[in-house]
C-alpha positions in Angstrom: 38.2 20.1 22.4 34.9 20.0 20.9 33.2 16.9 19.3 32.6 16.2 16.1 28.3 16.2 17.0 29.8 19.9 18.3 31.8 20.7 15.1 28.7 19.5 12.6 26.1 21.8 14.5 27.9 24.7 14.0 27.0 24.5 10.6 23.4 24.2 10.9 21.6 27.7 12.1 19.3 27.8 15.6 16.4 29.6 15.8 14.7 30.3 19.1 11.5 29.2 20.7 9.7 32.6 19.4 11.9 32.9 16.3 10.7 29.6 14.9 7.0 30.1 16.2 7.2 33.2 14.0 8.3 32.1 11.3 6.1 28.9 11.4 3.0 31.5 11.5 4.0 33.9 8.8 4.1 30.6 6.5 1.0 29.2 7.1 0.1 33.0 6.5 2.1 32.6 3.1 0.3 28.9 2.3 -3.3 30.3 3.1 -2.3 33.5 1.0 -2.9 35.9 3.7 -1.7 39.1 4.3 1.9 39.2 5.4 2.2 35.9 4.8 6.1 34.6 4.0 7.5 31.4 2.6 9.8 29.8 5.1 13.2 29.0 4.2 14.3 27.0 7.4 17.8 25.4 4.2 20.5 24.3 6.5 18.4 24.8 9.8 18.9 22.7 13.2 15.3 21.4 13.6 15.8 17.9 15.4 13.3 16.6 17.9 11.1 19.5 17.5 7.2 19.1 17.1 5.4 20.0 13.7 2.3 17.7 14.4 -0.2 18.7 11.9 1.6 22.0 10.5 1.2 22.9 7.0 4.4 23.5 6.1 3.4 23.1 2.0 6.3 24.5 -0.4 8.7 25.3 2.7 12.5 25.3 1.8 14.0 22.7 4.3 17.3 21.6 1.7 20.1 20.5 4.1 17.8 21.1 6.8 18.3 18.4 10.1 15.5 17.1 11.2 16.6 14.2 13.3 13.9 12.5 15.8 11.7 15.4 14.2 7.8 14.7 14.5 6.0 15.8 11.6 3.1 13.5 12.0 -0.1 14.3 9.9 2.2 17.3 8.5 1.7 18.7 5.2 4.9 18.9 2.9 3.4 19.2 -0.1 6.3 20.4 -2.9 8.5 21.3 -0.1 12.3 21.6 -0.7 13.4 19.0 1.7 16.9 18.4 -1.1 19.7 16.5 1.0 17.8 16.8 4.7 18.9 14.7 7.3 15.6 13.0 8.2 16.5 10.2 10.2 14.6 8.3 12.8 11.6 10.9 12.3 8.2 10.4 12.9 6.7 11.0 9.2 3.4 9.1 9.7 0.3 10.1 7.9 2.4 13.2 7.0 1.5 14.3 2.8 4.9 14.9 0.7 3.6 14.4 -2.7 5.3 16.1 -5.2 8.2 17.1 -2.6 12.1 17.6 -3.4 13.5 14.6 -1.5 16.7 14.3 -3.8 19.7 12.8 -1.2 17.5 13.2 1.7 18.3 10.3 4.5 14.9 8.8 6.0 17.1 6.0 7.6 15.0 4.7 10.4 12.2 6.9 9.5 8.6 6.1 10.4 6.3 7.0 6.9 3.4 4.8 7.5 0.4 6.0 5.9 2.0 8.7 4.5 1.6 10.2 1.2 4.8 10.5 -1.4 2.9 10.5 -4.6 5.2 12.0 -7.5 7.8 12.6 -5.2 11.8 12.8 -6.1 13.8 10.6 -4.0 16.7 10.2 -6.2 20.4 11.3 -6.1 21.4 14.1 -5.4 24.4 16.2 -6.9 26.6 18.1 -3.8 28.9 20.7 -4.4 31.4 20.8 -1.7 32.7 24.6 -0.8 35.9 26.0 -0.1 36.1 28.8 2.9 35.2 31.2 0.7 32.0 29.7 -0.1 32.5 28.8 -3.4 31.5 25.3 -5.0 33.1 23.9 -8.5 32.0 20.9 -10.6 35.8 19.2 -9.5 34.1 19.3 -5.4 30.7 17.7 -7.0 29.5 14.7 -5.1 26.6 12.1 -5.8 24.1 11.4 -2.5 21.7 8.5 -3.3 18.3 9.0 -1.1 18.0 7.0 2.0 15.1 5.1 2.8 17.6 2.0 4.8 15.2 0.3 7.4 12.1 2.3 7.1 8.9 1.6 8.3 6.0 2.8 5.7 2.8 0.5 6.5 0.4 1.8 3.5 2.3 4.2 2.3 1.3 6.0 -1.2 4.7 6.2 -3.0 2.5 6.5 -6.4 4.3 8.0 -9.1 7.3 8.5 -7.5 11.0 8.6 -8.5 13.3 6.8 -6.2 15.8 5.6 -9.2 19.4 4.0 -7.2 17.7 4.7 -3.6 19.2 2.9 -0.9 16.3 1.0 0.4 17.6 -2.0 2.3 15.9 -3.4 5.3 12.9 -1.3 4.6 9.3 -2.2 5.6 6.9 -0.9 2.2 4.0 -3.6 4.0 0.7 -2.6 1.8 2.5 0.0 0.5 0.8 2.0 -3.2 3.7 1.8 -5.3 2.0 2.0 -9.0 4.3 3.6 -11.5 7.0 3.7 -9.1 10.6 4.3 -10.8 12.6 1.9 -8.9 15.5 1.4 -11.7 18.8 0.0 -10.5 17.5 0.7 -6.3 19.2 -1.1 -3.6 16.1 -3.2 -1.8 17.8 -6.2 -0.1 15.4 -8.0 2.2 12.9 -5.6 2.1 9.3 -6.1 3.1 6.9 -5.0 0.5 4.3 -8.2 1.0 1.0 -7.3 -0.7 2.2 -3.9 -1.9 1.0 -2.8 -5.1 4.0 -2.4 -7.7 1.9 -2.2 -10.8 3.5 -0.5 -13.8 6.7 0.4 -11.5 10.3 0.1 -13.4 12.1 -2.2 -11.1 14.9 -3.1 -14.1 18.1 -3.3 -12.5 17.0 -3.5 -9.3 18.5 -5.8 -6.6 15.7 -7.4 -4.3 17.6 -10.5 -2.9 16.0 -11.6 -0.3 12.8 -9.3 -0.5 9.2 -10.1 0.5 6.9 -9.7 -2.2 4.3 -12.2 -0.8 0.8 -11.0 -2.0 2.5 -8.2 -4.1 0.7 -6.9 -7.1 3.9 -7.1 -10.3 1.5 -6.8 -12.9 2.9 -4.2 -15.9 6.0 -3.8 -14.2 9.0 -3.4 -15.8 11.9 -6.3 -14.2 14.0 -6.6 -16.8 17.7 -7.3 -15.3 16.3 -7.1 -11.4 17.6 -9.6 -9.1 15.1 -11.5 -7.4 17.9 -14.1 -5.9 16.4 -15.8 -2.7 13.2 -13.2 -2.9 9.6 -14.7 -1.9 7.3 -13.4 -4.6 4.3 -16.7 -3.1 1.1 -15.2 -4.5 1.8 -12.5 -5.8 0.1 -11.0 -9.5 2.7 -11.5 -12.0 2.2 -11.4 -15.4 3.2 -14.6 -17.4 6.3 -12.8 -19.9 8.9 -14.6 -20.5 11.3 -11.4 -19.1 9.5 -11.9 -16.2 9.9 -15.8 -15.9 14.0 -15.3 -16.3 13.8 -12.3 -13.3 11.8 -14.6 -11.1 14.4 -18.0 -11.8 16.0 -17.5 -8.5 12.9 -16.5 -6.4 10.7 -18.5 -4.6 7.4 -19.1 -6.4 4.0 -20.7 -5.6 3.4 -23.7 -7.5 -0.1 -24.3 -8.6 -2.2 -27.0 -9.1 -4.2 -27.2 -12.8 -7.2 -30.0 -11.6 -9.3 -31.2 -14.0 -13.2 -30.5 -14.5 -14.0 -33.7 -13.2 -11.6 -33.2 -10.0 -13.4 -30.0 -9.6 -16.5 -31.6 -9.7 -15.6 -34.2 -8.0 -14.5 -31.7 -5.1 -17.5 -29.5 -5.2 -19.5 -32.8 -4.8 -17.5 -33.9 -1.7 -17.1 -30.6 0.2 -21.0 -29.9 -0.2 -22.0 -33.5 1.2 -19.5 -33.1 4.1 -21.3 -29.4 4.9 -24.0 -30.9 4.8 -23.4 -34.0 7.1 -21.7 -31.8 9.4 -18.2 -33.5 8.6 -19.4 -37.0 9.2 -19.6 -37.7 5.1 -17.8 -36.5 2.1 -14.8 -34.0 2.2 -13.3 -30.8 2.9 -12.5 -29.6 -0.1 -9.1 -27.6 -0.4 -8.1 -26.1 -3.4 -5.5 -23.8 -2.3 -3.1 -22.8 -4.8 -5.1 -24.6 -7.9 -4.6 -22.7 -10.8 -9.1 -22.4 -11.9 -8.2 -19.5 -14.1 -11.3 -18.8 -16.8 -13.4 -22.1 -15.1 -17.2 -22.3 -15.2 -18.3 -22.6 -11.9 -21.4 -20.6 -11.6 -23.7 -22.0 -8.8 -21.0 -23.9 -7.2 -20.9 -24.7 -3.6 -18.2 -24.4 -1.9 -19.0 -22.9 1.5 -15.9 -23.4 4.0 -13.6 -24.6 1.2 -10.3 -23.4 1.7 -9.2 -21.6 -1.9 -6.1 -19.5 -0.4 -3.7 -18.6 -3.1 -5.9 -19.6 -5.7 -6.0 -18.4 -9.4 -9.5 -17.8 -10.1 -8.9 -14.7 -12.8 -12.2 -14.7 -15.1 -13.9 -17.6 -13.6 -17.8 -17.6 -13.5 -18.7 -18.1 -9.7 -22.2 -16.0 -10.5 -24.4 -17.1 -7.5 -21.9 -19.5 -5.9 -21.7 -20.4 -2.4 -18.6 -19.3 -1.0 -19.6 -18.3 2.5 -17.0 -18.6 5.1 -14.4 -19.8 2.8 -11.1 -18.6 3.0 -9.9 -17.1 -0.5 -6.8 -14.9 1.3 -4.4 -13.6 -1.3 -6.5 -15.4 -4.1 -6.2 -13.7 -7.6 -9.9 -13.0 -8.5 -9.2 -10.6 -11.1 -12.5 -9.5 -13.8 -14.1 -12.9 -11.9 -18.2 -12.9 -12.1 -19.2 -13.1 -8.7 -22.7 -11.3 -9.1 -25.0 -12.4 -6.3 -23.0 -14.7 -4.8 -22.9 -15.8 -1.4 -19.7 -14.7 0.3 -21.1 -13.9 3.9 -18.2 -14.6 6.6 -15.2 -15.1 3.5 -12.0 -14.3 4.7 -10.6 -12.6 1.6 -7.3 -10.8 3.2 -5.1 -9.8 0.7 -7.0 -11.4 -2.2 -6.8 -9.5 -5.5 -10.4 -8.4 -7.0 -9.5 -5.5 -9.5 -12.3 -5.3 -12.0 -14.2 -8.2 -10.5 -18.3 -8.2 -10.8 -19.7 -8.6 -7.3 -22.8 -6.1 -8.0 -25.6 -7.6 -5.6 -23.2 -10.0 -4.1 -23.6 -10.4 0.0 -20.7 -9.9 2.1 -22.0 -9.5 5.1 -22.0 -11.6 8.7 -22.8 -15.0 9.0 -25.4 -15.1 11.9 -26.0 -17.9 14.5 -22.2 -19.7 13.9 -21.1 -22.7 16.7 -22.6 -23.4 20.1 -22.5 -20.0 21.0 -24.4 -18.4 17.6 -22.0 -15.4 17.0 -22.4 -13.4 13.8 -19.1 -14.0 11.8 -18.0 -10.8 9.4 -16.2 -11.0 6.6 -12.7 -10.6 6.4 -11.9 -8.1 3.2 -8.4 -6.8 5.1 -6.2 -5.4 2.3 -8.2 -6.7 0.0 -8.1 -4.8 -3.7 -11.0 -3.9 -5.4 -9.9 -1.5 -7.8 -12.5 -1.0 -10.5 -14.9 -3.4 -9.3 -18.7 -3.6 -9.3 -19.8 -3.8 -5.8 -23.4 -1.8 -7.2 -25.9 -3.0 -4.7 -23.6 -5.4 -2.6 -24.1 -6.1 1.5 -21.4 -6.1 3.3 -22.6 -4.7 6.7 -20.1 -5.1 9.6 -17.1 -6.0 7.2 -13.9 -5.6 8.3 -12.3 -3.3 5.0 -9.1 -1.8 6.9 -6.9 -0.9 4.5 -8.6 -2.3 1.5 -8.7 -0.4 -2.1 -11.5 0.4 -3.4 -10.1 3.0 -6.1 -12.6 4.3 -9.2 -14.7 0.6 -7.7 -18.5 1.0 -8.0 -20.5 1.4 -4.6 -23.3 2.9 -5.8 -26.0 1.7 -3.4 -23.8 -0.2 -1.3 -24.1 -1.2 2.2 -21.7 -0.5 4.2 -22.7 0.0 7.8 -20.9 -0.7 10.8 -18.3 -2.0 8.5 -14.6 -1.0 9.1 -12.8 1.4 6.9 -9.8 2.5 8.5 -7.7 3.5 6.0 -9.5 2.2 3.2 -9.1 3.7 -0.2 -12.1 5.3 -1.8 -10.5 7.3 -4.1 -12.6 8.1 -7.3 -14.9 5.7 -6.2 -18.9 5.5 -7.1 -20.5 6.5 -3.7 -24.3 7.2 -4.6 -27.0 5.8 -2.2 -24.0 3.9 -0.5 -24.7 3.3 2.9 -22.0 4.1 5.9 -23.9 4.3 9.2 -21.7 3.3 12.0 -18.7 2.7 9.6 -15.2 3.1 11.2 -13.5 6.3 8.8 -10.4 6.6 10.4 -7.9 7.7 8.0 -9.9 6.9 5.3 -9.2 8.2 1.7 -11.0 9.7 -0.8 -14.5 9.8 0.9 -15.3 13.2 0.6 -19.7 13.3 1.9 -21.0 9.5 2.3 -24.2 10.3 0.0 -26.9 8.3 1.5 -30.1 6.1 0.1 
């Protein structure tokens, strides 16, 4: 008697070896609008634990498709038709789906990382179920929410994209893009999504107990009636509505610091004399977590000072010596940090959207301890959307990951610096320099335009 695995694949079609090679060239044919090109249309095909590294398999029809184990790494599925497919435990990563038909498809256990599911539709999906004469009725009409259950999508671009009551428990969205996301009423249990970038995404109704959002970016988001119960939302961007405040009740928070001007001085005074004394005078000055929002600190020096978490949003730090402090997952929003000294920072994770550094120097700290290594700085998942970096060093930087959307680089330097999947998307580029830069997987850098 035959199995049910036996039972289930008799409903799916096989195509041989040369079939699907066929039929795979006659689309790419179709996509490049050659002549006897034809769309595929692979609905309710067996395609598990095949190969489609790199194919462009744009606007293909794949609806009730299986694709289980399937690699389609770097693939393009631009608009494809991938309605109710069985995609679980493929290798999606670095694939492009943006704009695809992902209604009721099952990722579970899915590998996405780095891919591309801008404007996509991941939500329900209506079935019709049909009799043995093939005919469906709205009384056999089922509902399939998406699956995106224990997912791995490291930097992941899910901009734009509609995922509505998604299962999406257990999932990994690390770094992901989420920015205008509509996340209404979705299932994210103990999800990871630390530093991702959730701005203007609808999370109402959504259930995040236990979720990571260290580092995440909240602000503009809609969270009206989400549950946040036991979720870790340390450091992350939130905006201060009072919606917001009753979402967050039950989640863990950091809890910041407001020193004075005098404390501040009085720390900027100790930190500089025990720098300078080579620790045998004055103090290490720590100000992680202090809320310095708006402060005047232009000139201040502050070099090794350990500001991690901090709220810095507007401050003045023009010409300020930060280098080698650590300002990881630091909110230094629209801060002034024009020609200051940040050679060696550690800035992972630290939030810089619309911040001034234009001349600033970010680059290696020569000659450090007994054995005079150069010490780069640390810029790791950093955000810099729309900020001025016109005219800024930061030579032998490591940048992987980091967003540098519509910033300004114009006459930038940026050699030997690390840009593995960095995001230059819209972003000034004239006379920046990238000699020996690390591109891998970049995005958005279309000719570096040297000076």
């Amino acid at each position: 008697m035959a199995n049910s695995d036996e039972r289930d694949s008799a409903q799916w079609t096989r195509l041989d070896r040369s079939q699907l090679r066929q039929v795979l060239v006659d689309h790419e044919n179709y996509v490049a609008r050659r002549m006897g090109g034809k769309r595929a249309l692979l609905a309710f095909h067996e395609l598990s634990e095949l190969d489609f590294t790199g194919r462009d398999l744009s606007d293909g029809e794949f609806s009730g498709a299986r694709l289980r184990r399937t690699v389609l790494e770097n693939a393009r599925l631009c608009r494809a038709i991938l309605f109710a497919a069985d995609l679980r435990f493929s290798n999606l990563n670095g694939a492009d789906l943006s704009r695809a038909d992902l209604r009721g498809a099952c990722f579970h256990g899915a590998q996405l990382n780095k891919a591309v599911l801008a404007q996509a539709d991941l939500r329900e999906a209506a079935l019709a179920r049909h009799d043995k004469h093939n005919r469906g009725s709205l009384e056999n009409m089922s509902v399939s929410p998406a699956d995106l259950s224990s997912v791995q999508a490291h930097g992941a671009d899910f901009s734009g994209a509609k995922l509505g009551a998604t299962v999406v428990q257990q999932a990994d969205f690390t770094d992901a893009v989420m920015r205008g996301i509509d996340l209404r009423g979705a299932e994210l249990r103990n999800a990871n999504l630390t530093g991702a970038v959730l701005q203007y995404a609808n999370l109402s109704g959504a259930k995040l107990c236990g979720a990571n959002l260290r580092a995440a970016v909240l602000t503009g988001a809609e969270l009206d009636g989400a549950d946040f119960a036991g979720a870790d939302v340390s450091d992350a961007v939130i905006d201060p509505d009072p919606v917001n405040a009753r979402a967050l009740k039950n989640a863990t928070k950091t809890i910041y610091s407001t020193p004075s001007p005098s404390e501040i001085a009085e720390a900027i005074r100790l930190n500089e004399m025990w720098v300078e004394s080579h620790g045998r005078e004055g103090r290490h000055a720590d100000l992680s977590n202090a809320d310095l929002t708006g402060r005047e600190l232009e000139g201040a020096k502050l070099a090794l000072a350990v500001l991690k978490g901090a709220r810095l949003r507007q401050a003045n730090l023009a010409r300020a010596t930060l280098a080698m402090c650590d300002l990881s997952a630091a909110d230094l929003r629209e801060t002034i940090l024009t020609r200051a000294d940040l050679r060696g920072v550690r800035m992972v994770r630290a939030h810089l959207e619309a911040a001034n550094l234009a001349g600033a120097d970010l680059g290696p700290l020569r000659g450090v301890g007994a054995g005079r290594i150069d010490l780069p700085a640390n810029l790791e998942r950093a955000k810099f959307a729309r900020a001025d970096l016109s005219g800024a060093d930061l030579r032998g930087a490591r940048l992987v990951g980091a967003d540098f959307a519509r910033a300004d680089l114009r006459r930038c330097d940026l050699r030997d610096t690390n840009l593995a999947e960095a995001d230059l998307t819209e972003a000034k580029l004239e006379g920046a320099r990238f000699d020996g830069a690390i591109l891998d997987g970049a995005r958005g850098l279309v000719v570096p335009v040297h000076s």
